[in-house]
C-alpha positions in Angstrom: 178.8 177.5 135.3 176.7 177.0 138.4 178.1 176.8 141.7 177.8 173.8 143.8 177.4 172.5 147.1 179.0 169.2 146.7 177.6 168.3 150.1 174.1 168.7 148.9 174.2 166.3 145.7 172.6 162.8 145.9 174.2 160.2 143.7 171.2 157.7 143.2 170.9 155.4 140.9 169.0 155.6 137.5 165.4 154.8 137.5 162.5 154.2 134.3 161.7 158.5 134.4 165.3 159.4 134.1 166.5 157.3 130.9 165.6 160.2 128.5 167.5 162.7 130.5 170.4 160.8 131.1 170.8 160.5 127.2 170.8 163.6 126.6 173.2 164.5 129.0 175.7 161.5 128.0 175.1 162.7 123.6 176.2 166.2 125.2 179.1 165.2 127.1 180.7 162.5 124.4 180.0 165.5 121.7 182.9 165.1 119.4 184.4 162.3 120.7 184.1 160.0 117.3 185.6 162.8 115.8 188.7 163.0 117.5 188.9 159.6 117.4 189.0 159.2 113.6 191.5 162.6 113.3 193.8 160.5 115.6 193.4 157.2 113.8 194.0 159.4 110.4 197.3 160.9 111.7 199.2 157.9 112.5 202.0 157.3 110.3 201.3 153.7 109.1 197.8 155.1 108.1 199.5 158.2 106.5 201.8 155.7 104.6 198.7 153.2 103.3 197.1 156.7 102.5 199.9 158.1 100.3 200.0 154.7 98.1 196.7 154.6 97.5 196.7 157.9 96.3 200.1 157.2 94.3 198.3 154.4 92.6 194.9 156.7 92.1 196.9 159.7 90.5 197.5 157.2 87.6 194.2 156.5 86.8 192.4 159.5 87.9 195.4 162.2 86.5 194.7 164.9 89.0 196.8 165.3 92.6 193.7 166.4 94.4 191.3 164.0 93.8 193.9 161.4 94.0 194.6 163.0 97.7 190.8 163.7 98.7 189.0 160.6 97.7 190.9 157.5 99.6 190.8 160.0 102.8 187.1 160.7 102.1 186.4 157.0 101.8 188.3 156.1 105.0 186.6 158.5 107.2 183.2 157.2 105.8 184.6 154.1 106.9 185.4 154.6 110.1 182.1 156.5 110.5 180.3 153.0 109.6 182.5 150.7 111.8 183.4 152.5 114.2 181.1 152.3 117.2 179.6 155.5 118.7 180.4 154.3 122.1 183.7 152.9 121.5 186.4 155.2 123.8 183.3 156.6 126.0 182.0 153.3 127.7 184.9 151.2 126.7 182.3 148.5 124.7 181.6 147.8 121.7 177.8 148.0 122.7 175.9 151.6 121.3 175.6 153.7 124.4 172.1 154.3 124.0 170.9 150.0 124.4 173.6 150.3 127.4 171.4 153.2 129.5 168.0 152.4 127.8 168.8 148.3 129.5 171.1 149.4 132.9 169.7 148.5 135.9 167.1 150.8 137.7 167.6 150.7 141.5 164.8 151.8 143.8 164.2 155.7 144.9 166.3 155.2 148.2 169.2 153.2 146.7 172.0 156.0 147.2 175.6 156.3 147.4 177.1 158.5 150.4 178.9 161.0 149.9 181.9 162.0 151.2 181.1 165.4 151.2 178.3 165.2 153.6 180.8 163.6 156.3 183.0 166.8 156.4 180.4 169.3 156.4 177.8 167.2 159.0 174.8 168.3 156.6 172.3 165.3 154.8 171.8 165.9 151.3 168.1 165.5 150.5 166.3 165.3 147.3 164.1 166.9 145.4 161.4 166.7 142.2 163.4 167.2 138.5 162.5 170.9 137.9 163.1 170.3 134.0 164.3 167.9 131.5 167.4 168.4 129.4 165.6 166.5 126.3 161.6 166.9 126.8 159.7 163.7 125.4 157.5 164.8 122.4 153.7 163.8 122.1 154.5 160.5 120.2 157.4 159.5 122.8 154.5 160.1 126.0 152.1 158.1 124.5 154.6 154.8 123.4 154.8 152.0 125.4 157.8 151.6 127.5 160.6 149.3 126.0 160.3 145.9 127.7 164.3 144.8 128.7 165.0 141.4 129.1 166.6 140.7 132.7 169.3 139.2 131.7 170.1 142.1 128.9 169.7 144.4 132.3 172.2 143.0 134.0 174.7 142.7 131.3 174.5 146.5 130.9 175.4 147.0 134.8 174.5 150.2 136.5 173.9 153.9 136.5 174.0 156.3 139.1 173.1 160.1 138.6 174.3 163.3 140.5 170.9 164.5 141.8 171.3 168.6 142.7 168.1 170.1 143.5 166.1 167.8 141.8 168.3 168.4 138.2 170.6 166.1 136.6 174.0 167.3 136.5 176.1 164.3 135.8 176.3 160.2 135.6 178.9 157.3 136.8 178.3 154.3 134.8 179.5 151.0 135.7 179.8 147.6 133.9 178.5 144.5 135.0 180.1 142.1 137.1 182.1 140.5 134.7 184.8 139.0 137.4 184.9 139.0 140.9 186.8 141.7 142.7 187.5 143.7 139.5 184.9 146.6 138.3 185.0 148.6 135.5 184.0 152.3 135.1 182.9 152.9 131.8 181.6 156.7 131.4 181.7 159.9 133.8 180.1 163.0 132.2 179.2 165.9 133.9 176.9 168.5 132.2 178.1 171.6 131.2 177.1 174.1 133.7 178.6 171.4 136.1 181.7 171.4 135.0 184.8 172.1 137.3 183.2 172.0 140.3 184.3 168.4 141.7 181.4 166.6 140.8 182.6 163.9 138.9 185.3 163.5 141.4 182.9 163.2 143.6 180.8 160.9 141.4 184.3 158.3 141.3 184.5 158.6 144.4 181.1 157.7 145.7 181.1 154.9 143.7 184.8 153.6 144.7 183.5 154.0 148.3 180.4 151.3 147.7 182.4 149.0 145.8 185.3 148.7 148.1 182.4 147.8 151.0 181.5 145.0 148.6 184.8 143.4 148.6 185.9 144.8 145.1 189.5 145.2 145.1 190.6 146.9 141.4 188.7 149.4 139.6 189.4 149.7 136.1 188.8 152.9 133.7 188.7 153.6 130.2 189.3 156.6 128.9 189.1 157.8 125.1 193.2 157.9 123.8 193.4 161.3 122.5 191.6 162.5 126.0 194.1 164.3 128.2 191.6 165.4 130.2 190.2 162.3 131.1 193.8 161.1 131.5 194.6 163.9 134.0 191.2 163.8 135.8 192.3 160.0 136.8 195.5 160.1 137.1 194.3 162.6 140.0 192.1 160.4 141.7 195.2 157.6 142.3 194.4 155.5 139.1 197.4 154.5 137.0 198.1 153.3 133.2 198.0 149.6 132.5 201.7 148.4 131.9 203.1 151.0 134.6 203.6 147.7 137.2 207.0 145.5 137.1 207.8 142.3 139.0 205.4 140.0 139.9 203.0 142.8 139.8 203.8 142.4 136.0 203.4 139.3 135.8 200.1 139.4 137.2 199.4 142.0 135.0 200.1 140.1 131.7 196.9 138.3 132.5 194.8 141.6 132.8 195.6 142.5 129.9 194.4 140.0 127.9 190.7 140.8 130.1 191.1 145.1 130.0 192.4 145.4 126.3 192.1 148.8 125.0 189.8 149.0 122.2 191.4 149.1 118.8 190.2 150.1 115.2 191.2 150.4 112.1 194.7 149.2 111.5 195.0 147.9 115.0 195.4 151.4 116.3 194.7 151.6 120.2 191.2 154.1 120.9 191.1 154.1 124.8 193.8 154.0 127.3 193.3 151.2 130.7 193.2 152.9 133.9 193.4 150.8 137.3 193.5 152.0 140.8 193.3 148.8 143.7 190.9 150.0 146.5 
């Protein structure tokens, strides 16, 4: 763990020499996501019950308990390993993670968010040259042409802004496009590891809340991967609540959001991310 100076970070957004970075950075912090999404899909009792006929009917034909156990579960997982997209409970899209950075938006070198930090502590955060790369390009990758992105694929994918500190990477906001007016949605905070507790990906949210509310945005929306407490408690502390917490005509209002922010579900209709809101 490094410490930080929170006041010194420069969230900036994502430009052509950073997509390999941020990658890497994104595959390490949604490590083992997919698999705690499929053990929580494969512990749900209507699953367990579909489970236990099939094997009832296998043991017939097969004449051995384990087997009849072991292969419907094996099958499944590889299943859900096939269908079940890499990104789905991280960005909250069906979309693979990697076309959403590798076709986001690259601002320009002094397109920043301010930090909050930097208001209490009267300092200006500067920035400096990457020292390193978390994932170096090999030989083959320097010499390839750059992918060309359609505009209109860029914009679709929306935006990513980096925690600069020192020149290094430490973490990413990403935010979908703007799908309806007033309403965003926050789709993947990661902080690397030697980042970690430290604030900065509350101060990442909160950068970006800060710009959007200035543009008129009223409701930021969050999804956040359904067996992640962590993620849970991380918004929950930044003001953002569950969708379905509202009554009233808040409710009612809420009926048609809904049917917009629907978690993501897989196999069996089982829910995989949990809708966060929090109105600026």
């Amino acid at each position: 763990m490094v410490k930080l100076e929170l006041d010194q970070v420069v969230v900036r957004r994502m430009k052509e020499d950073d997509i390999d970075t941020v990658k890497a950075l994104i595959k390490e912090g949604g490590e083992g996501t997919e698999n705690r999404l499929i053990l929580h899909v494969l512990t749900r009792p209507l699953c367990l019950f579909v489970l236990a006929i099939i094997s009832s009917v296998l043991r017939c034909v097969v004449h051995s308990f384990i087997l009849a156990l072991a292969i419907p579960v094996f099958l499944l997982i590889v299943f859900l390993k096939i269908t079940m997209p890499r990104a789905t409970g991280v960005l909250g899209t069906s979309r693979p993670c990697w076309d959403y950075v590798g076709s986001s938006l690259r601002g320009a070198g002094d397109d920043i968010l301010e930090n909050p930090y930097t208001r209490i502590s009267g300092k200006t955060a500067t920035t400096q040259k990457p020292k390193r790369r978390m994932k170096p390009k090999t030989t083959e990758e320097a010499s390839a042409p750059s992918e060309r992105i359609d505009p209109d694929r860029e914009e679709a994918a929306g935006q990513v802004w980096l925690a600069d500190c020192d020149g290094e990477i430490a973490g990413c906001v990403c935010r979908e496009s703007e799908k309806r007016p007033g309403t965003r949605r926050i789709c993947r905070v990661v902080v690397g590891s030697w980042y970690r507790r430290e604030g900065l990906g509350r101060l990442l949210v909160q950068s970006l809340e800060h710009r959007e509310r200035e543009a008129g945005v009223c409701r930021l929306y969050a999804h956040v991967p359904f067996p992640s407490t962590l993620g849970e408690v991380f918004f929950r502390k930044l003001g953002y609540r569950p969708l379905g917490e509202r009554t009233g005509e808040e409710g009612e209002e809420e009926d048609e959001e809904v049917k917009v922010e629907r978690p993501e579900r897989g196999f069996l209709g089982f829910p995989l991310t949990k809708v966060y809101f929090k109105d600026l």
